[in-house]
N, C-alpha and C positions, 0 to 999 in steps of 0.2 A: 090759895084759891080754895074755895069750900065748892067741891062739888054734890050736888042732891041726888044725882038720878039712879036708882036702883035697880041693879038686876040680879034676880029673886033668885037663879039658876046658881047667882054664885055662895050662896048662905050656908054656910055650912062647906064649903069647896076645901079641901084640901091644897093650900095654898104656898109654893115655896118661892121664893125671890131671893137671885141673887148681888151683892150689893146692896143692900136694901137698908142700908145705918145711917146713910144720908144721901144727901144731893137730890136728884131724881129718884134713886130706891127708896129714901125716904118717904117721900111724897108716894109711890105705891103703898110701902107698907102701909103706911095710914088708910092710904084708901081700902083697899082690901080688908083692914079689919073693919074699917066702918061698913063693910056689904056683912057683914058678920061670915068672914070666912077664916077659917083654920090656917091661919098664915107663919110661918116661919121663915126666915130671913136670915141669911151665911154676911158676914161683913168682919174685915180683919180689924174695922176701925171700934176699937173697944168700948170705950166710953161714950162717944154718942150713941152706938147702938144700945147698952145699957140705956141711956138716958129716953133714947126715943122708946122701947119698950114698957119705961114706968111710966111716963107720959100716957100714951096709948090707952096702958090698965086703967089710969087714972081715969081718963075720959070716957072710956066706951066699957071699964068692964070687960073688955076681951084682952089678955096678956097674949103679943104675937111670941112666937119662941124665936132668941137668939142663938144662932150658933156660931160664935168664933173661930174662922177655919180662913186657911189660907189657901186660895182657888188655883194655884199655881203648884199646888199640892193634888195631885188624881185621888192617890187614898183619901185624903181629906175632905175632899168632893164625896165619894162615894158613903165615907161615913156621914157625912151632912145629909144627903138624902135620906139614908136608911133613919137617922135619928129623924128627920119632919117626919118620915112614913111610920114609925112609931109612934108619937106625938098624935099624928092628928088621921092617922088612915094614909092609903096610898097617893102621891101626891097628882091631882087631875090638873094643877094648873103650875106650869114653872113659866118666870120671866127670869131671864136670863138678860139682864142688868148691868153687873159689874164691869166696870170699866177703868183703864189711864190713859187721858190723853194726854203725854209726854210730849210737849216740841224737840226738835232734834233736826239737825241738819244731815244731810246725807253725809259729807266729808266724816261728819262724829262720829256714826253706828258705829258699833263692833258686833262681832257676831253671837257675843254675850248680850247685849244689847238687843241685838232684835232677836235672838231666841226669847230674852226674858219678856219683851215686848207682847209679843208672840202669845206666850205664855199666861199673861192676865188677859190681852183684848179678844182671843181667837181662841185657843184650845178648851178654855174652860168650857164655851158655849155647849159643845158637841157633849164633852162628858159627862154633865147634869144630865145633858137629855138623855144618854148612856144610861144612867144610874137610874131616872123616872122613866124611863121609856116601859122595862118590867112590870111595872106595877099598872102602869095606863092600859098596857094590852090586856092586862087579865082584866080589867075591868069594861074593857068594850069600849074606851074615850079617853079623850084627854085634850089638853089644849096647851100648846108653847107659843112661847112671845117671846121674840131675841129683838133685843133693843141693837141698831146696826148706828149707820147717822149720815146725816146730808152732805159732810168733809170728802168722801172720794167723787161724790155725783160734781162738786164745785170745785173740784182742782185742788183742795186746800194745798198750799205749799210747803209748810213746815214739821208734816209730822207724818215722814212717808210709810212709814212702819206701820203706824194706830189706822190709817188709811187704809191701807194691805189688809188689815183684819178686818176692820168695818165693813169694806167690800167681798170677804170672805166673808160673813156672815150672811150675805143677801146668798151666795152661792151653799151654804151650810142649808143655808134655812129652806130653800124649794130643791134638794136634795133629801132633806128628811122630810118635807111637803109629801114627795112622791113615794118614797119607803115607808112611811108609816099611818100615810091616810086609808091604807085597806084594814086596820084594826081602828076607825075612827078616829084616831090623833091628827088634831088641825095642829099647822106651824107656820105661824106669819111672822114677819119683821116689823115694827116700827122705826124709821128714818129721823129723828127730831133735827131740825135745825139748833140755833147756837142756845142753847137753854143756860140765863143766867143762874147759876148756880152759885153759894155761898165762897164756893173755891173757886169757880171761873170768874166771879166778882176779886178773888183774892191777887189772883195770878195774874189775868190776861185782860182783864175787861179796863177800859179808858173811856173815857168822854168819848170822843175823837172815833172810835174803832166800834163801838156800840152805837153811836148816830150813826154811822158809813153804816151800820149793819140794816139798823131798823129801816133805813131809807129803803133798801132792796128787797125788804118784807109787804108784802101786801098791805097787812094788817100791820099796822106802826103802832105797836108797842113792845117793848120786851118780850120775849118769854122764859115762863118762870116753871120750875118742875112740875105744876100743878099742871100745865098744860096738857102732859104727858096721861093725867090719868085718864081722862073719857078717851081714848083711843085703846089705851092697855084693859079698861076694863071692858069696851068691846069685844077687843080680838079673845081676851080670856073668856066671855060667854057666848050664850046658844043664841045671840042677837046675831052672832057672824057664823052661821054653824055649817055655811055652805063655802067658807072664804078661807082659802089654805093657799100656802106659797107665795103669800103676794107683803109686796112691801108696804107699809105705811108712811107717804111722806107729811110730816109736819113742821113744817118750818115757817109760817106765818105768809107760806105763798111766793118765798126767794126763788122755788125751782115751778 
């Protein structure tokens, strides 16, 4: 999806996302470099984010920075921020991205299991905003976007664990809403519904289960990561500069 619409506040933004080598992060990182902003991007998956980085240069002239780091790691988080605030200035805008949605039956978890669980869909969130929170205060602003998702609002049944965080993330997020909007740092959620993605196309998707889907979408057609950006690149600028705490549902009108 090509989106056009540009917002000038973000040109130059010191931009960090995390997960951002494919899927849905994908589709921001691009975006964000095409507003011409200072983007760098944390993803353990190697080679596409290599690939999607020479892409990018290739096209726009702006090289986003990779940095390969394993979000399940705190030091590794904290070193990722400090290298984007190097790189490109203090970071004013984190999307907090990264995600697994594992299926899993209750009888299976262990409690290895939903610690590690835990550990990519939920912890990470908070720590980025830990690590950029410093730098936003000194600067009088900032903006966070934690990607959350429409799976606990709908029951989903098979992934109770990625559920439990997604829904910790709406409480993460109007928790630092209220802590951190007296130094100007807004913090909202986006919700997406079922976003076909390259991997959800690989794994989960069928004839059969994406018709059953689209039927309960308003708007009946798929949705593809690109859908995700005019809403991410909203909440990141001064178009929403009064909108903090509040969740974003986008699912094609299912809820």
């Amino acid at each position: 999806m090509e989106f056009v619409a540009t917002f000038r506040d973000l040109r130059d933004a010191s931009v960090l996302i995390t997960g951002g080598g494919t899927g849905i992060g994908a589709a921001l990182t691009s975006a964000f470099v095409r507003q011409g902003s200072k983007v760098a991007f944390i993803d353990i998956a190697h080679d596409p984010s290599v690939a999607l980085s020479e892409a990018l240069s290739h096209e726009t002239g702006r090289r986003p920075l990779y940095i390969n780091a394993d979000l399940t790691n705190i030091q590794a988080i904290r070193n990722a921020a400090a290298q984007a605030a190097e790189a490109h200035g203090p970071v004013t805008v984190l999307v907090n991205n990264a995600a697994l949605d594992r299926r899993h039956q209750i009888e299976d978890v262990t409690e290895e299991f939903w610690d590690a669980n835990q550990a990519i869909n939920l912890r990470p969130c908070f720590f980025t905003v830990q690590a950029v929170a410093p730098g936003m205060k000194a600067l009088g602003r900032g903006t966070i976007v934690n990607f959350t998702s429409t799976s606990f609002m709908i029951n989903s049944p098979d992934m109770p664990s990625y559920t439990a965080a997604k829904a910790g993330i709406v409480g993460l997020t109007k928790g630092l809403a209220r802590n951190l909007g007296t130094h100007n740092i807004r913090v909202n959620a986006i919700a997406p519904g079922w976003v076909i993605t390259e991997r959800q196309r690989k794994l989960w998707v069928t004839e059969e289960s994406l018709s059953a889907h689209v039927s309960r979408q308003c708007i009946k057609r798929e949705m593809i990561a690109g859908d995700m950006i005019g809403p991410c690149l909203f909440l990141a600028s001064e178009a929403s500069a009064m909108m903090t705490a509040q969740t974003l549902i986008v699912d094609g009108g299912v809820l």
